[in-house]
VEXDOTI-548654 format. One record per residue: residue in three letters; x, y, z of N, C-alpha, C, O, CB in turn. Coordinates in steps of 0.05 Angstrom, whole numbers, plus 5000, padded with zeros to 4 digits. Glycine has a CB too. Layout:
<nodes>
AlaXYZXYZXYZXYZXYZ;...
</nodes>
This chain:
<nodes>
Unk501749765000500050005000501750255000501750444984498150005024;Unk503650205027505750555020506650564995505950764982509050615037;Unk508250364980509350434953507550494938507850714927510750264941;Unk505550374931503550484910502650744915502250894896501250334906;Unk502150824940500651134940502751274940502151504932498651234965;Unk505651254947508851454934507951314911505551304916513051394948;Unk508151244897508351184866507151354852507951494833507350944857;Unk504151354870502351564843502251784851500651934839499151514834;Unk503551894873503752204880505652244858505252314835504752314912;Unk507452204867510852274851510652214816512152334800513851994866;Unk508552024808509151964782506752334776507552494759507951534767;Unk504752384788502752584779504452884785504353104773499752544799;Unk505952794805508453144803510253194778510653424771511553134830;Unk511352964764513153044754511353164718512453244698515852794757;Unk508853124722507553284697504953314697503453154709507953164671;Unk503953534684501153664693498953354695497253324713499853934664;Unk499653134670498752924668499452674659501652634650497452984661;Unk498352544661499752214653502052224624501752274600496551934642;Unk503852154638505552134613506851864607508751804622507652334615;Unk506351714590508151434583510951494578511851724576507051264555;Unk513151194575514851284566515251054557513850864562516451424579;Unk518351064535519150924513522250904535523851064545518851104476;Unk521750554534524150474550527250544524526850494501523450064561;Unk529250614531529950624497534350464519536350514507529451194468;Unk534550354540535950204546535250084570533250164582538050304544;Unk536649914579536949784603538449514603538149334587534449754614;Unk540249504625541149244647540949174664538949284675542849194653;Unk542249004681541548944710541949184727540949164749543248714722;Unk543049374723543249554738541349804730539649884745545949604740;Unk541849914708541250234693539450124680539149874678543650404672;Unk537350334666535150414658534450634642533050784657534150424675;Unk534550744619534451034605531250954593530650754581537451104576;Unk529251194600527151254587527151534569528951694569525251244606;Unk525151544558524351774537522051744541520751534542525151754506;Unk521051984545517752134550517452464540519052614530517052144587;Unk515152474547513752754541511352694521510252474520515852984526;Unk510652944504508552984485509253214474510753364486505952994495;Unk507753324442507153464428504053554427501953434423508153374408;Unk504653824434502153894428500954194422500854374439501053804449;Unk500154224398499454454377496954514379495254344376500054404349;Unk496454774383492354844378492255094364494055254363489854914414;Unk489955094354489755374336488355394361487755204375488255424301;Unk487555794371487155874392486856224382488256404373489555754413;Unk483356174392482256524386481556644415479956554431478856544365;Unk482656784417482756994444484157204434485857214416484356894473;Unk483157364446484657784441483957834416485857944405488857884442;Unk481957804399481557934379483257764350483457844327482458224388;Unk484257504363487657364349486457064346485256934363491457364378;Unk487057004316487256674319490456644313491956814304485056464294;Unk490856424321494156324325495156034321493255924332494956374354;Unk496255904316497555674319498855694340500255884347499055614300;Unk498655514352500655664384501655324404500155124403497155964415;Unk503555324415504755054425503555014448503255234459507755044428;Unk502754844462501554704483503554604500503454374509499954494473;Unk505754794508507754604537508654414527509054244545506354474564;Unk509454314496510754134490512454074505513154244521511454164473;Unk513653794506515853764527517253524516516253384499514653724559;Unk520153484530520853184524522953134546524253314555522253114492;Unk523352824557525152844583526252624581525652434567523952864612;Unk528152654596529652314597529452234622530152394639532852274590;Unk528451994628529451914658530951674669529851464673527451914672;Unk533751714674534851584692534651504714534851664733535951644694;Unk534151144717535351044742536850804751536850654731533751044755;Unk537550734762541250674775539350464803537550534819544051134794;Unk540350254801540450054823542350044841544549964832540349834815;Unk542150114868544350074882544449934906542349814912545250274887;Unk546049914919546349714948544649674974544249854990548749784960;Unk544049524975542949555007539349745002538149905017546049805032;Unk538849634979535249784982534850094960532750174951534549935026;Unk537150204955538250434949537750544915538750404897541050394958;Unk536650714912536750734875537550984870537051144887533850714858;Unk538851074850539251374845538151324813537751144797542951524850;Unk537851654817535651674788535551964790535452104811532051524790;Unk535552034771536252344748533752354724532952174710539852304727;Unk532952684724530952614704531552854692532852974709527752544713;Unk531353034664532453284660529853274635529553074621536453314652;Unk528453464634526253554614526553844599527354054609523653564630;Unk525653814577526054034564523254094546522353934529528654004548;Unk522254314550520254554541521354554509523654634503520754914561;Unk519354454485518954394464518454654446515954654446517154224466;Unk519154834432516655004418516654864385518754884373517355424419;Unk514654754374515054544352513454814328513854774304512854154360;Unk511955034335510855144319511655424318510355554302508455094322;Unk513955584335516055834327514656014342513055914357516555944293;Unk514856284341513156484360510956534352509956544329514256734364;Unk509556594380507056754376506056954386506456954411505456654379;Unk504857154378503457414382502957424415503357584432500457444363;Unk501957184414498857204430499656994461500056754464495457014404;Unk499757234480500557204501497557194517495757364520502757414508;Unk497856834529494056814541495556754568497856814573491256494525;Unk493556614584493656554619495056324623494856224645490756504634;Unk496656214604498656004609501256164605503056024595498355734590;Unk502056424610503756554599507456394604509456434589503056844611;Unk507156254626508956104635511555874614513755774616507055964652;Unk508955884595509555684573509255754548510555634530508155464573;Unk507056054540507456044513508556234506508556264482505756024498;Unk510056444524511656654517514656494501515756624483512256834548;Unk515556244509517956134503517756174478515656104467518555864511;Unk519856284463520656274426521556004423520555824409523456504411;Unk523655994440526855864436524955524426522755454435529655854477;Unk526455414408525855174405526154954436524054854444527755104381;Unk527754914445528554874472529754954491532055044490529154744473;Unk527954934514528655074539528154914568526354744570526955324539;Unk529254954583529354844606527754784623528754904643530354924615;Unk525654654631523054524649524354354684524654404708521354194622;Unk524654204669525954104696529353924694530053864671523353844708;Unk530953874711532553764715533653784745533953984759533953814697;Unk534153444755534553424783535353144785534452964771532153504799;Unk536853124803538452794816537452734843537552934858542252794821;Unk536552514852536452424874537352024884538251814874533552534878;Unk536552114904537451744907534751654935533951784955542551684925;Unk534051414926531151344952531351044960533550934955527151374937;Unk529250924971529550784998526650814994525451024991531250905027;Unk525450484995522750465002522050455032519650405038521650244989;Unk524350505055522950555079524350835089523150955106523150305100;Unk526550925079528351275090527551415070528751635067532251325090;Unk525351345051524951585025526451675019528651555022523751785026;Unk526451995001528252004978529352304978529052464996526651924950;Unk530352354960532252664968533152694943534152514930535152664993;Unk532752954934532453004903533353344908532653494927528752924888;Unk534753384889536953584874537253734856538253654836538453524869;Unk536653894858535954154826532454234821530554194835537053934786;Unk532654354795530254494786527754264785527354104767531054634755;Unk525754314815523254114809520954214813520354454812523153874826;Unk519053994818515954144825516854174858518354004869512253904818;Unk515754384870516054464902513854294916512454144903515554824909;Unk513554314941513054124958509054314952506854204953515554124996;Unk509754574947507454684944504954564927502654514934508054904936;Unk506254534903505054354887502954114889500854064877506754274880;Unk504454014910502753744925500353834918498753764901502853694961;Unk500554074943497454194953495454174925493953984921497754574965;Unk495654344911494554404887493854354858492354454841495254514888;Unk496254074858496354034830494153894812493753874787498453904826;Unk492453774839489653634826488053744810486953624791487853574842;Unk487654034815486154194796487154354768485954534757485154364813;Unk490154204760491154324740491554104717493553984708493554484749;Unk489254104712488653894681487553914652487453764632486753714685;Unk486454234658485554394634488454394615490454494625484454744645;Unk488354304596490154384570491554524567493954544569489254434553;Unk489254724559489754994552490055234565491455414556488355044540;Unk488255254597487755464612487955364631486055254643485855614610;Unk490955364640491655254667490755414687490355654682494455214672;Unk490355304711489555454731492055664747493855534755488455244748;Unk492255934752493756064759492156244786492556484790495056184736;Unk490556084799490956274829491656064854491456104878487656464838;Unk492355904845494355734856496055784876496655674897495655674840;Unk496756024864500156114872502255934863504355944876500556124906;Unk502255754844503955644827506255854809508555934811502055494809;Unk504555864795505856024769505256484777503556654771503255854730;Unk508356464795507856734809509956944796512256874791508256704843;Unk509157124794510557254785508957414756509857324735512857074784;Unk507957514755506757484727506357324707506657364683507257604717;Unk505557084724505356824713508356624695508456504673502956894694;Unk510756674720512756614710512356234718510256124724515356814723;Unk514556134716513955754721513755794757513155594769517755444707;Unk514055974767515055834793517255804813517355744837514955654789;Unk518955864795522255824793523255964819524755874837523855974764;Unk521956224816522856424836523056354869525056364884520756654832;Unk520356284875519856244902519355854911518855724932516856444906;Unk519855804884519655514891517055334895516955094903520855494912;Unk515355484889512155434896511555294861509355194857509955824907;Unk513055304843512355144815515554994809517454954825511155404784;Unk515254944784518254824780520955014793522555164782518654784745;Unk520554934820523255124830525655024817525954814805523955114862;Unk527755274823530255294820531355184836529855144855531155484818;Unk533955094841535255044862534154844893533854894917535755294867;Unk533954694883531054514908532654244921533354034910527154344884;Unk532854324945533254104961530153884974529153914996535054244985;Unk529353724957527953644968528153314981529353114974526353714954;Unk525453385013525953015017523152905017521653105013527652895053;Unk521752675019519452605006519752295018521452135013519552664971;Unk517552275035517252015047513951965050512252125054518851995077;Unk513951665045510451595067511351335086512751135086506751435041;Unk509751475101508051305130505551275123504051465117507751465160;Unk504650915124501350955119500851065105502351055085499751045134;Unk498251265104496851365087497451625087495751795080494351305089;Unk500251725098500751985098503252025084505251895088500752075124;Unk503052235065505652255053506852605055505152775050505152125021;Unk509252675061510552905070512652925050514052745041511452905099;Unk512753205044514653335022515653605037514253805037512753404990;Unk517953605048520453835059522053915045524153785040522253765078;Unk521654145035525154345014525054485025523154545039525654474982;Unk527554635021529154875017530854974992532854864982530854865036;Unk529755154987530455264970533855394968534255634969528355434970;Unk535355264966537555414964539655654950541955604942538155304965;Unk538655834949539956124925539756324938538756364960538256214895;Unk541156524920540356814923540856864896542556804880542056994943;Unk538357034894537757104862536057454875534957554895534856764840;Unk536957534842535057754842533757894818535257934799536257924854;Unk531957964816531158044783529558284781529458384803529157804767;Unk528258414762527258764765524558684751523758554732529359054744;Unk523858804767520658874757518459154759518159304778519158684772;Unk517359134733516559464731514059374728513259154722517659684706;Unk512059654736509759654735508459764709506959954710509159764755;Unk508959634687508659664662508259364647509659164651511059814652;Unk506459384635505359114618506959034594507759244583502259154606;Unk507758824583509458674565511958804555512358864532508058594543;Unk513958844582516658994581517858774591516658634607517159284598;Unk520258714584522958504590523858514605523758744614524858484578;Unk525458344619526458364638528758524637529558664656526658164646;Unk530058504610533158714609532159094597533659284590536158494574;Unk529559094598528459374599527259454615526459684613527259444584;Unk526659314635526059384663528559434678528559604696524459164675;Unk530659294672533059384687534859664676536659754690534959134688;Unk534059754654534559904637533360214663534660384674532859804604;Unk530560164665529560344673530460394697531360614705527260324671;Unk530160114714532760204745534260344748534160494767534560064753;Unk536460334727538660384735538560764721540160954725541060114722;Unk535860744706536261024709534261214732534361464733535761124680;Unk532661024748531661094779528461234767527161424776534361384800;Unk527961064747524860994747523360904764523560684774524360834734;Unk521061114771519261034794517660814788516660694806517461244803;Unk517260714759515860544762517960214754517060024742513160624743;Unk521160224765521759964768522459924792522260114807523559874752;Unk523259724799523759474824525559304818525459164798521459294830;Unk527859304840529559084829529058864866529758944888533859234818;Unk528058684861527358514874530658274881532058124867524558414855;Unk530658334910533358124918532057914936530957974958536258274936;Unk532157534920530657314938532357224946534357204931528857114928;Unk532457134968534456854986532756694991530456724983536156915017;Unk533356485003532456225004529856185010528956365025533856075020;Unk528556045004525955945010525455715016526655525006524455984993;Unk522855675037522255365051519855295041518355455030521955335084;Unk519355025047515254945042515954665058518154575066513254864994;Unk513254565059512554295067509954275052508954485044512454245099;Unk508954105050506953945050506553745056508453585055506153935037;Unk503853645065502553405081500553295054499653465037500453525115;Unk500153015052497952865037496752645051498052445057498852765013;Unk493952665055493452435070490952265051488952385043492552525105;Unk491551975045490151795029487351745047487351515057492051515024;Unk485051895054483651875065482351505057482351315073482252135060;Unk481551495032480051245014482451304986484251444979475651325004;Unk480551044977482251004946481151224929481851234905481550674929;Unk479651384937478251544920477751854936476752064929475451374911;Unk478851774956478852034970481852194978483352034990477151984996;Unk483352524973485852534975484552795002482252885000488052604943;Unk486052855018486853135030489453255031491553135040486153145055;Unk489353475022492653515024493153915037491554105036494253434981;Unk494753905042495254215064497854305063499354125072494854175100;Unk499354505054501654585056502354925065500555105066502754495031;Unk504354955068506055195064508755265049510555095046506655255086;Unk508955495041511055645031512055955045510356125049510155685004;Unk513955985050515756115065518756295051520856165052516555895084;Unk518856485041521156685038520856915046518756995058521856725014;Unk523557095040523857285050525857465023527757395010525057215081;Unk524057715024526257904990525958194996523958305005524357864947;Unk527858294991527258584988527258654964528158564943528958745000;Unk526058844970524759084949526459324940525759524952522259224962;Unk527859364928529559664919527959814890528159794866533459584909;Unk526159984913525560124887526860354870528360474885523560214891;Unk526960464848528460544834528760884850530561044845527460494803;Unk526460924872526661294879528261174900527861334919523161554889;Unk529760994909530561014923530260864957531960834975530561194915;Unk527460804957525860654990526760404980526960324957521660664998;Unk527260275007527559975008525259895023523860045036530159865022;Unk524859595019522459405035523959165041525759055028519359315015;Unk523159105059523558725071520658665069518758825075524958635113;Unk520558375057517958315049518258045059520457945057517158365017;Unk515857895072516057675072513957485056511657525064516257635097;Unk513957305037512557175021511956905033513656745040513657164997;Unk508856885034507656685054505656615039504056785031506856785081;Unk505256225029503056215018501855965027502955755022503256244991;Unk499855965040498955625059495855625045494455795034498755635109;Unk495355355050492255335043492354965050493854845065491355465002;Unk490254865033489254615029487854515007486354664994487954575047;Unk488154255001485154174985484453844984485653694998485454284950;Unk482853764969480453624977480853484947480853634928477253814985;Unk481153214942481053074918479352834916480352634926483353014911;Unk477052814906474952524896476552364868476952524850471052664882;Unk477152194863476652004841479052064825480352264828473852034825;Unk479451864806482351934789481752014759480251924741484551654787;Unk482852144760482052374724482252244705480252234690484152644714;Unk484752094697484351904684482751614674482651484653485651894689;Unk481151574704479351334691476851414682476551644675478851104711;Unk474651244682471951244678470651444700471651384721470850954678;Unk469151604702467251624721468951894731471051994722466651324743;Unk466652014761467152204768470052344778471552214792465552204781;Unk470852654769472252664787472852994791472753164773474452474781;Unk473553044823473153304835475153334852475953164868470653354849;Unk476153574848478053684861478254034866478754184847480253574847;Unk477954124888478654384901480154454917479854334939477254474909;Unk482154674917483854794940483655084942482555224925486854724938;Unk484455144959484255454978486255614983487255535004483455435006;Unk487455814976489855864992490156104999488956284986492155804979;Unk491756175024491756505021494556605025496056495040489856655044;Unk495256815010497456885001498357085005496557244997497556854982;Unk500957275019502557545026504257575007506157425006504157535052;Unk504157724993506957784984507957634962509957704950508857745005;Unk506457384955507257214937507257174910508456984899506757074942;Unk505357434892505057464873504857744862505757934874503357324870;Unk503957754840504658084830501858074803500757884793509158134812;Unk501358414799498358304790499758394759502158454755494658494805;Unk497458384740498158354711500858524702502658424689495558464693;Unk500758814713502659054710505658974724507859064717501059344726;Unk505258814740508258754758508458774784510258664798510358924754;Unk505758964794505759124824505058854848503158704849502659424825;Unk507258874864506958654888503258634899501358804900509358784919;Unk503458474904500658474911501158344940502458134942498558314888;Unk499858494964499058544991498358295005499658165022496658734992;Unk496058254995494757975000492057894980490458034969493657975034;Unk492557514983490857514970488957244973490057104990491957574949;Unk486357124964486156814967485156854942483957034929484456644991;Unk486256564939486456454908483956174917483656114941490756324895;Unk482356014894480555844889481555644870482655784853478255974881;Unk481755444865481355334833479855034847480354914868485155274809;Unk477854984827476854774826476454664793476454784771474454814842;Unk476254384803474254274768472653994776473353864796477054154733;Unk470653924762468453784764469053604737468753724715465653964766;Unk469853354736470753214711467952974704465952984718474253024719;Unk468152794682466352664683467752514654467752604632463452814685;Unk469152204665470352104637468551854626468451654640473751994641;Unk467451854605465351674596466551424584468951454579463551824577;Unk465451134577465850914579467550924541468950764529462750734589;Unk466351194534466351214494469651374490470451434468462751534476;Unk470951404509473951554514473451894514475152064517476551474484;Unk470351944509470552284519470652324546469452184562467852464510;Unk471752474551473052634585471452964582472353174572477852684585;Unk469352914595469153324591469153414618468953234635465653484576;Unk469453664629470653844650469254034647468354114625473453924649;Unk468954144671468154454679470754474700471354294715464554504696;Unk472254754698473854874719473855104732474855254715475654874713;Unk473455264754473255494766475655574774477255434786471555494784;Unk475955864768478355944790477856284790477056434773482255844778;Unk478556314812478856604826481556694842482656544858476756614848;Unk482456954835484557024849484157294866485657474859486757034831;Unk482957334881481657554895483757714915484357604936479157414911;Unk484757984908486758154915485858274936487358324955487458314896;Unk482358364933482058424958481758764953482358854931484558304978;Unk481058904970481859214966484659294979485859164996479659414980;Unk485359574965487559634971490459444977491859414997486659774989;Unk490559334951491459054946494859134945496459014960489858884915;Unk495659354924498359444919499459594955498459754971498259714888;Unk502259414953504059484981504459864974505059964952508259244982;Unk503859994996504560304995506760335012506960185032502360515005;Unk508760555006506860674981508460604948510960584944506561094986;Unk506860574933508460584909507960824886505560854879507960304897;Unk509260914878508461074858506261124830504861304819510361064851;Unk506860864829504460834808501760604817500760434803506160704778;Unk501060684847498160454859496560674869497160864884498960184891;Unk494160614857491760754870490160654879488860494866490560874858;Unk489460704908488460554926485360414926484360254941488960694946;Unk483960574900481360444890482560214868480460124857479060684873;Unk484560094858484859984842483359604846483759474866487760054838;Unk482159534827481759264845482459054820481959104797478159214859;Unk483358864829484758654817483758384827484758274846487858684822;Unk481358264814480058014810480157854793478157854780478258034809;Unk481857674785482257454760480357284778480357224801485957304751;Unk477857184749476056974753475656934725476057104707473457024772;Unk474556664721473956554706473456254706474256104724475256634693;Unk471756174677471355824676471955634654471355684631468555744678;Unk473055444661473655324634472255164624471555014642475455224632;Unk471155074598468654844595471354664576473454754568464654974574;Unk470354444573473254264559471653984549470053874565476454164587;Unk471953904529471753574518475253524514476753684503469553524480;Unk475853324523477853124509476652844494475052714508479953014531;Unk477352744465476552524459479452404459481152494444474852504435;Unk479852234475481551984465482551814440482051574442480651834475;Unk483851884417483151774396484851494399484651304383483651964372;Unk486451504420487651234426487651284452486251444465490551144414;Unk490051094462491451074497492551414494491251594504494950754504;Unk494351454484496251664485496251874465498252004458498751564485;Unk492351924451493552194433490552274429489152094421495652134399;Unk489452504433487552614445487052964426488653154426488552604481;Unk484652924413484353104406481653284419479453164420484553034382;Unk481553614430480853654447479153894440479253954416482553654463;Unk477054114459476554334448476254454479475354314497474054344425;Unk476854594481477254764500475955144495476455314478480654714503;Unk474055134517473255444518473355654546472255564566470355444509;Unk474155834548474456024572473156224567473056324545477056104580;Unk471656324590469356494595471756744619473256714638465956264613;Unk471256874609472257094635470357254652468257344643473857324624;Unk470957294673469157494697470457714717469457834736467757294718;Unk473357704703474757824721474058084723472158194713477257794717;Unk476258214742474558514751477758604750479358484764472058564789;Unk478358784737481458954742480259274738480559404717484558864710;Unk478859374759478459604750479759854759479659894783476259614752;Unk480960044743482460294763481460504750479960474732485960314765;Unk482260744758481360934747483261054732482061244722480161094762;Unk485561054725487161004700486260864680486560644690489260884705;Unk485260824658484460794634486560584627485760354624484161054618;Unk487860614626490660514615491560324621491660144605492460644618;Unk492560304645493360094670490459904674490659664677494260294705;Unk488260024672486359854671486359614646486159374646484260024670;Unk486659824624487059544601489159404595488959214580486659594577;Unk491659474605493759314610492759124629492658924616496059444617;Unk492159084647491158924663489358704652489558474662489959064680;Unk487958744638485858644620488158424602488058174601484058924600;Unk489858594591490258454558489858184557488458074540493158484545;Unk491458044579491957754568489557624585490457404589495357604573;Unk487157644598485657624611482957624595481557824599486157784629;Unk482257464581480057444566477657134555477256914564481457554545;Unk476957244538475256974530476856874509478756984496472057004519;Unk475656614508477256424479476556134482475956004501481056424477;Unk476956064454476655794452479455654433480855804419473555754438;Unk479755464435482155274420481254994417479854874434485155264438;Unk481854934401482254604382484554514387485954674374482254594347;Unk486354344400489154224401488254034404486153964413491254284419;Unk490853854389492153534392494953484400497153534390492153384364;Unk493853314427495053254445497353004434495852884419492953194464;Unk499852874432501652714416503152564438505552534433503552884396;Unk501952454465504252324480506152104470505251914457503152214500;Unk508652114476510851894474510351584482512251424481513051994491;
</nodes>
């Protein structure tokens, strides 16, 4: 029973969803796989239809038999773009801003023990993840009030709450309880302005000439845990935290110590993949841990995501998904130069979704998003920057697993 419920946590972390793989060596000792998928959708939102890439991906994974109970194993993935750039920056921004043909997703070493668990090294999913990842199965319109993908919807990297950087993690079960402990180990720092689709090396541009509206942001290390407890075979609970600490140098000159804090829980029925029902919701509330469309730190916040699945006996899978990211009033940290204290910042929206199965591993899909959000300020401007990538749409993609 413990190994199987570590089995299917850990195999559902290392990708939004089931991924096969193509054994392509092995001996008595070693083991080399090949995995991932391709996946392309035409996609109308902002006024734009597009060809646009779906988080393509591809990975290798290594593992190593060793003495006394012991395995080491290495897995290194790489972010696909199979169809070149696109215009059209939507609510997965994490993934379809990438040009580059390949880019970096995950890579990390560890070594485990089916009774001392396991301990893993480099760029992974954070312990945060646990909490939340049930409700991120939409395709196309991943869920982002999570507190996953922070930063103006960057991977995560930053604070370790999505595919962190630098991640010491350890990962064991007892019974029906399974626990995930990192630390984040770095010091990093990066600039951010309160201006909509500007770069990171023109935001630093503006710093250094003491622009009120940039920020050069300095992070050191960051912690999390999470808890999972196997209530039934069909029932999950799971509860975590996240923990850092960054200052703020703004360009007029004020400094901040900020501390970034993001805890919550959630609640999982049934497995997504088979026949029949399945439901999943979490909660979280959040300091400091994200930043709203423009760049501006955001105060506090609680985030929602749910979805309601239903996979039929004929290989269609259809979905409804909710999510809310509620800022709250007087949401921007003061004082800042460019926050006005009526400004309100509400990302909501729903996703409606068919997948058909056209086999085991390749799935052609339609996906639609409804928006309800509320970004309203009395700046005109900043209001529709806020807006841009925040809209309705629908997409057609085919899904190509390995």
């Amino acid at each position: 029973m413990k190994r199987t419920l570590a089995a299917i946590l850990i195999a559902g972390l290392f990708t939004s969803y089931t991924v096969d793989a193509i054994e392509i060596y092995k001996d008595e000792t070693n083991s080399v796989t090949v995995g991932g998928f391709i996946d392309a959708r035409i996609i109308n939102t902002q006024g734009q239809t597009e060809v646009v890439n779906g988080a393509s991906r591809i990975n290798f994974d290594f593992k190593r038999q060793l003495q006394n109970g012991w395995h080491a194993f290495a897995l290194l993935e790489w972010g696909v773009n199979p169809v070149g750039s696109s215009d059209i920056i939507y609510n997965n921004r994490f993934e379809s801003i990438q040009d580059e043909f390949l880019y970096n997703r995950l890579g990390y070493v560890g070594i485990k023990h089916d009774d001392y668990g396991q301990i893993t090294l480099g760029k992974q999913w954070g312990a945060w993840y646990d909490v939340v990842y049930n409700t991120n199965f939409s395709l196309v319109w991943d869920g982002n009030a999570a507190g996953v993908y922070t930063y103006n919807k960057d991977d995560g990297a930053v604070n370790g709450t999505g595919r962190g950087d630098k991640v010491l993690q350890y990962r064991n079960t007892w019974g029906k309880f399974h626990v995930a402990l990192q630390a984040q180990l770095k010091s990093d720092d990066f600039y951010t302005c309160d201006i909509a689709d500007i770069s990171r090396s023109s935001c630093e541009v503006l710093w250094n000439q003491g622009n009120n509206a940039a920020q050069k942001v300095e992070f050191n290390s960051t912690y999390g845990a999470a808890l999972t407890y196997f209530a039934t075979d069909n029932l999950k609970l799971t509860a975590g935290v996240n923990r850092g600490q960054f200052d703020v140098l703004y360009a007029g000159g004020r400094n901040q110590s900020v501390t970034d804090l993001i805890y919550g829980a959630g609640i999982t029925y049934g497995d997504f993949y088979k026949p029949g029902w399945y439901a999943s919701a979490n909660i979280n509330k959040n300091e400091n841990h994200d930043t709203d469309n423009i760049g501006r730190l955001i105060k506090d916040a609680v985030g929602l995501e749910s979805i309601l699945s239903y996979r039929f006996d004929n290989n269609l899978r259809t979905f409804v998904a909710y999510n809310v990211f509620d800022a709250g009033d007087d949401y921007v940290i003061q004082p800042n130069f460019n926050a006005d204290p009526e400004d309100v910042f509400k990302r909501q929206f729903a996703v409606l979704g068919a997948h058909y199965f056209m086999g085991k591993d390749t799935i052609l899909y339609i996906e639609a998003r409804k928006d309800f959000s509320d970004f309203s300020s009395n700046d005109a401007e900043q209001e529709a920057q806020m807006s841009q990538t925040e809209d309705d749409g629908i997409a057609i993609g085919f899904n190509y697993t390995l």
